[in-house]
N, C-alpha and C positions, 0 to 999 in steps of 0.2 A: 689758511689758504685753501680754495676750492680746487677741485681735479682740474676744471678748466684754467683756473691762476697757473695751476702747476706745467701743466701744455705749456700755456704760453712763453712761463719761466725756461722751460727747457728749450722751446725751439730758440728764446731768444741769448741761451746760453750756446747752442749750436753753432748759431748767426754769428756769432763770437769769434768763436773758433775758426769758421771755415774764412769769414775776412777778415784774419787778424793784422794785417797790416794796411788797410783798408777802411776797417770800422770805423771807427772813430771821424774818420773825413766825407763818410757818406750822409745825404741828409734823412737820417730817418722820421717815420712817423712821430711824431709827439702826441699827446692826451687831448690835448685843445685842437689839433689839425683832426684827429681821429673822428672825434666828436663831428667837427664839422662834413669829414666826409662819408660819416657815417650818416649824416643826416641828407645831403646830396645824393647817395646813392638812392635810399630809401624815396626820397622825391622821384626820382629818376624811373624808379621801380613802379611809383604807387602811377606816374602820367603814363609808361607804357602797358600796363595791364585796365588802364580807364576800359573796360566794355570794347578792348580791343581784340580779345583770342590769342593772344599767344601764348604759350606753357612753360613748364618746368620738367627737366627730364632729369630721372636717376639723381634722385633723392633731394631733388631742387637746387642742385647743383650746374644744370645746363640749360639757359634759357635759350628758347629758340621762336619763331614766326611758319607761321605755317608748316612746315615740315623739316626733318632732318636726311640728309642724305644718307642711303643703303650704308656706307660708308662707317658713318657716323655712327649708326644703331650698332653695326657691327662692334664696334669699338668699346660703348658702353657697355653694350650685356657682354663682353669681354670672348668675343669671338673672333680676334684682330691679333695680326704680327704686322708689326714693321720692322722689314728690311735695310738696313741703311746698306744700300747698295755699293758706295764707295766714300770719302770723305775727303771728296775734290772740292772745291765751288772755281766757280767764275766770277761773282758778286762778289761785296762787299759789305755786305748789311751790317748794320753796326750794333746791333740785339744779335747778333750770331752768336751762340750759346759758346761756340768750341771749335778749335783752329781746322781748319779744311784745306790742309795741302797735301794729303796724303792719297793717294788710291787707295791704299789697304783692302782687306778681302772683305765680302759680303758678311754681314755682321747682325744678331739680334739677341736682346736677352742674354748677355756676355758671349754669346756662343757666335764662333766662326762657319762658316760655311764657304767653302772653296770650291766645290763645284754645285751645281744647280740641284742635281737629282739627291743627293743627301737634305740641301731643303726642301724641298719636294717632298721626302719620304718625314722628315718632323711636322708639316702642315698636317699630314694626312695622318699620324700616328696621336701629335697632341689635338686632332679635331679642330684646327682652325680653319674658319671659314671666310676670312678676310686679308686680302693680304695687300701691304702699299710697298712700293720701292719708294726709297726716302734718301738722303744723302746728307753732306753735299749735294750736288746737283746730279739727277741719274742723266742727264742725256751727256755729260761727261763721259761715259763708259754706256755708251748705247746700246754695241753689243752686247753686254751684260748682261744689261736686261733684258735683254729682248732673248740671250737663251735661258733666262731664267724665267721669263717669262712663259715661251711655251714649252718648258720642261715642267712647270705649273701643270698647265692646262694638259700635256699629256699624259703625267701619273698621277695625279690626282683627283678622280671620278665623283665625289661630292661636290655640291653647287662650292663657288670661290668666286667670291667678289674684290676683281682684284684692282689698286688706282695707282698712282705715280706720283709723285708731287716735283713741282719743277719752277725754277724762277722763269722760264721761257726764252731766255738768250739763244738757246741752241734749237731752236721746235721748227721743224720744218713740214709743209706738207705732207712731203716723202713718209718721211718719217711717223707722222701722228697716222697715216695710213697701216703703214708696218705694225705699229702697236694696235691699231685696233685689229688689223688681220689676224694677230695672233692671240688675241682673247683681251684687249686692257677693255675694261667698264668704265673707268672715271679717269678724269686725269684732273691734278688741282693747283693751280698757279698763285704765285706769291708775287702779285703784282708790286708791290711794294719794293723788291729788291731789283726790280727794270721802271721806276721812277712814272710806274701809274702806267705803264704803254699799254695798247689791248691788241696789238699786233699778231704777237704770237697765239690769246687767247681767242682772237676773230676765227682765226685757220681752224680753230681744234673743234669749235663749234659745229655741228652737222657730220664730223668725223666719229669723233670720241662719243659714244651714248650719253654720257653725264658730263658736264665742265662744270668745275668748282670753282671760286676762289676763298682763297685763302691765306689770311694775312694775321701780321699784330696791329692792334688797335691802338694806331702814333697819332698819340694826344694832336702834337704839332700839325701835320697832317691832316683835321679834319675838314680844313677847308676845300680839300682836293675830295677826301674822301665823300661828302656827303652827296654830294650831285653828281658821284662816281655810281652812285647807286643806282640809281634810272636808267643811266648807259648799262650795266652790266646784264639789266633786266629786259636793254629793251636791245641786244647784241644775241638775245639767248643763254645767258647764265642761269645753271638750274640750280646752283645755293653758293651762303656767301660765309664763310667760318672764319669767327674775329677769336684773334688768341691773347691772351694776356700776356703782355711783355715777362720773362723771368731774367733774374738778374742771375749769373755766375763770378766767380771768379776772373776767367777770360775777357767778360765784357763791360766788368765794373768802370771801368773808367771810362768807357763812349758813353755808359748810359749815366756817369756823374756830369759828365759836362751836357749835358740836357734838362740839368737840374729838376732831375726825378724825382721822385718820393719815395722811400723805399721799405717792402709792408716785412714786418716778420711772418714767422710761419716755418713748415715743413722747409720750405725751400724759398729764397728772397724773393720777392716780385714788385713791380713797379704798381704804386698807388695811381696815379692818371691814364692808365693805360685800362685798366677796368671801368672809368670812369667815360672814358671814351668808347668803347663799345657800346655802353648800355645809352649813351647818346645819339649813337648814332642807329642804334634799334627801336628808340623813339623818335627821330628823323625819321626812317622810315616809315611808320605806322602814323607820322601825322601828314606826310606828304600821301597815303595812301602807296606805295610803295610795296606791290608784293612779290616781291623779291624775297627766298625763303633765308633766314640770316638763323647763322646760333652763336652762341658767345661763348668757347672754349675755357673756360676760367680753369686756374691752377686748381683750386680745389678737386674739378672734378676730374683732371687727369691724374692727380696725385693719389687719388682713392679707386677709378672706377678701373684706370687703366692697371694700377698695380695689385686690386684682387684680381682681375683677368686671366694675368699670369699664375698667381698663387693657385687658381681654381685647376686652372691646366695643369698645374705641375701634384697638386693636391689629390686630385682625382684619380691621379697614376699610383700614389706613394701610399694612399692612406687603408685602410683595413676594412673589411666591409661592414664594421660593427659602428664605424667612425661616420660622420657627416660630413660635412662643409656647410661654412655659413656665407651667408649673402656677401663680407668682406673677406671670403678665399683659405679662411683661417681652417684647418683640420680639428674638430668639435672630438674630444672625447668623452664621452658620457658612461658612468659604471655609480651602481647603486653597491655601498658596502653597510657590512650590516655580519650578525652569529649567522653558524651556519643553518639552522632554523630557517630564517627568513629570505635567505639565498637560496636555499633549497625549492623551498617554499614558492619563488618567481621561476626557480630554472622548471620546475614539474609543471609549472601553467602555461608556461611560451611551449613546450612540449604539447601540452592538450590542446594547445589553441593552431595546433599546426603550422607556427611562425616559420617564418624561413631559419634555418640552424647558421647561415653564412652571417646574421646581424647579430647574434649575441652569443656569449659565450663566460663561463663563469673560470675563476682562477681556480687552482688544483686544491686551494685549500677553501675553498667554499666560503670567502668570506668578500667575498667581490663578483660580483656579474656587472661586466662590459654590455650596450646594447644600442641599437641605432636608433635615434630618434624616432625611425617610423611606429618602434614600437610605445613609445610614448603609451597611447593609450591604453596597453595592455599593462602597462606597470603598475604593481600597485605598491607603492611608499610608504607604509606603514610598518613602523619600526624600523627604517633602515635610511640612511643618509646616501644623498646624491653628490657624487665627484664632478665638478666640470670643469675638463685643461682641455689647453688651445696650444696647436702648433701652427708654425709657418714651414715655408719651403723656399729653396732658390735652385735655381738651375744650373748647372756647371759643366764645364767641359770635359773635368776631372773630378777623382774625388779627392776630394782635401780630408778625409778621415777626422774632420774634425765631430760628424754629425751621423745621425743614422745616414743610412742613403740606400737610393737604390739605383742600379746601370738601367739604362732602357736603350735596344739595339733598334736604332736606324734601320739601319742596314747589314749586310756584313764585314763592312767594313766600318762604319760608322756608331759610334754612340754616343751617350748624354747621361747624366747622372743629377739626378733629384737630391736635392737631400735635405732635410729634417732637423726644426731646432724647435725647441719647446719655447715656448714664449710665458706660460701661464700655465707652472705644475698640478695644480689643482687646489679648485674653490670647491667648499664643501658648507652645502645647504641643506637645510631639517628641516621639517612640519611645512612650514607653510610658506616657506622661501621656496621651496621645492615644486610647488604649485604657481608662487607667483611665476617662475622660471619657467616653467609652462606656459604659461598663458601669454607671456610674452615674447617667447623666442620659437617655443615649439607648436604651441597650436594658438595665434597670437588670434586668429578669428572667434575661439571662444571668449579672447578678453574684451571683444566690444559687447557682450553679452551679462555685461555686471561683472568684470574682473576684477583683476587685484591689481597695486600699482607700488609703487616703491617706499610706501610709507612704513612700512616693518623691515626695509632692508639695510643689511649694514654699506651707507654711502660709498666707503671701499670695492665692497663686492658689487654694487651694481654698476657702477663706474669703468671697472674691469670690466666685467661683462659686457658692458654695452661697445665697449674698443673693439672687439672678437666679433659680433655679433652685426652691429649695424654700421650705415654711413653716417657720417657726422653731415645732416643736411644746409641746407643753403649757400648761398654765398660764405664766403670766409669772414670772419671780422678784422676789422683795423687796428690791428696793435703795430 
């Protein structure tokens, strides 16, 4: 069985688990439907990129047309929090992930936030630079936002690109004034849960700097959807984000009687709901249609959006001898080896006037710790490289289960990081040691005549590559 068989085995032992009273009466993917929509898609892909310009963003996981909103970039390069400001709705949507009758308190990344200024002081401490109120629906609890809003915009002195998202039931004039007075940039409407209207998003148009929409891409639906496009472009709509349906537990049964398709993976999602996006972003590009559209697929919120976090909470927790990699992961890197040869690297990072904060050797001299930057001062011979990965999660408390570390808010206020080893340590010799180089640490030397994975043990490169990169493209169909 390959590492990739193995993935797939396990998410679809997870899928298992989590609808166990469910599974079995759900229609999932089979080999022969796979096949076929793996081939539709592919069609789909090869007619919208004919000599048209559009891209791929963040590891070709986000296809988009002409451009992506401020918003959106925030999001990927993972300088984005969302707020879920309460979890009321007024709608009804029948993809609603999770029941919405509560208010409950201002909410993100497990953590509570009950008054504004303690959010305010974690934007500005873990350095985000984007922030959406999200719900339920925020204009449910208007005042809310609106003092969290410019409790924002008053303690917090770095630029902050902040947007709203709203089904539009409650968007008044008044109102879309009020927010932008008070600092909102974008605001993004889910016209789909007010049955296609543009009522609300005409108002916000020439108010609001940026209006989005932002929907799932309902197979059924396209018929409305497709000549919805030209109106939205020619109303003033500055981008249009298609999301891919995901399936839960809560909403398994609206979306069985729709007779979905239903993909494995990290987390379930519907097969024709991706399949209608990528339609309707070649609908646009053959009507001419530049309307900027991106197509939010599970893949790349599952990846892009959850190193985001990791990187945040990583950057506070980890050692300054430690890295981080592209997927959020905390990089331990230490050459062990007699104390000859440890000796032997600590007296050269000395000569060489390295900084002393990136490496540091253990009391008994047969391990030196050190940061990647020093890469190329290391020199490998005779001594074996370590490389473990940790992850991080954020908590209210500490649950003592893991390292951790408090980080004060405020003074009243704090958060706690904490620390779980994912991957104790890989240990590579001679010339694994350099391919590991060239592909992780200075991977620009590897287009220069590198090495590649033909001497490596399929295990440890496997590993590695989980810690290290994005798994790119679209998902496939199992």
């Amino acid at each position: 069985m390959t590492h990739i068989d193995t993935i797939m085995t396990g998410h679809i032992g997870r899928n298992q688990e989590e609808y166990a009273d469910s599974y079995d009466a759900m229609t999932w993917l089979t080999p022969e439907k796979a096949a076929k929509a793996s081939t539709l898609r592919d069609s789909l892909l090869t007619d919208i990129f004919k000599g048209r310009g559009p891209e791929w963003a963040f590891a070709g996981t986000k296809l988009y047309t002409h451009s992506l909103s401020p918003g959106c970039r925030l999001c990927g390069n993972g300088g984005w929090s969302c707020l879920f400001i309460n979890t009321l709705c007024n709608a009804k949507c029948f993809y609603c992930p999770s029941p919405q009758a509560d208010k409950g308190q201002p909410a993100t990344n497990t953590l509570e936030f009950k008054t504004p200024s303690d959010y305010a002081d974690y934007v500005r401490i873990f350095n985000i630079q984007g922030v959406s109120f999200s719900g339920g629906e925020p204009f449910m609890t208007f005042e809310r936002v609106l003092t969290f809003l410019k409790t924002l915009r008053a303690r917090v002195s770095s630029p902050l690109y902040i947007w709203i998202y709203t089904n539009g039931l409650l968007v008044t004039e008044d109102k879309l004034k009020t927010l932008r007075d008070s600092g909102l940039d974008e605001i993004r409407f889910d016209l789909s849960a007010n049955a296609y209207r543009l009522d609300a998003l005409e108002k916000a148009v020439g108010i609001i700097p940026c209006v989005t929409v932002e929907i799932p891409a309902i197979p059924e639906d396209l018929e409305q959807t497709r000549p919805l496009l030209k109106t939205l472009l020619d109303v003033g709509v500055n981008h249009l984000n298609l999301h891919q349906l995901r399936c839960t537990p809560f909403n398994t049964s609206r979306l069985m009687k729709r007779n979905y398709t239903f993909l494995h993976g990290p987390k379930v999602t519907v097969l024709e709901t991706e399949l209608a996006a990528l339609e309707l972003i070649r609908y646009a590009l053959d009507e001419n249609i530049p309307l900027p559209i991106n197509y939010c697929a599970f893949t790349f919120r599952s990846q892009f959006q959850r190193a985001a976090a990791l990187k945040r909470n990583g950057l506070i927790i980890k050692a300054a001898h430690e890295d981080m990699t592209p997927t959020g992961h905390i990089r331990t890197l230490s050459v062990m080896g007699d104390e000859k040869h440890i000796r032997s690297l600590h007296d050269a990072l000395i000569s060489k006037n390295t900084d002393p904060l990136l490496w540091r050797t253990a009391k008994s001299f047969d391990q030196l710790f050190f940061n990647a930057a020093l890469w190329p001062w290391m020199d490998f011979t005779g001594v074996r490289l370590k490389v473990s990965y940790s992850s991080t999660s954020l908590r209210p408390s500490v649950s003592f289960r893991n390292p951790f570390k408090e980080v004060a808010l405020n003074r009243k206020k704090k958060v706690v990081i904490e620390r779980q080893t994912e991957e104790p340590g890989l240990i590579l010799e001679g010339s694994r040691i350099h391919w590991f180089g060239h592909n992780y640490i200075t991977p620009e030397m590897a287009s220069q005549g590198g090495m590649t994975t033909e001497n490596q043990p399929m295990e440890s490169a496997d590993t590695i590559q989980r810690f290290e990169t994005f798994k790119p493209g679209l998902a496939p169909y199992y």
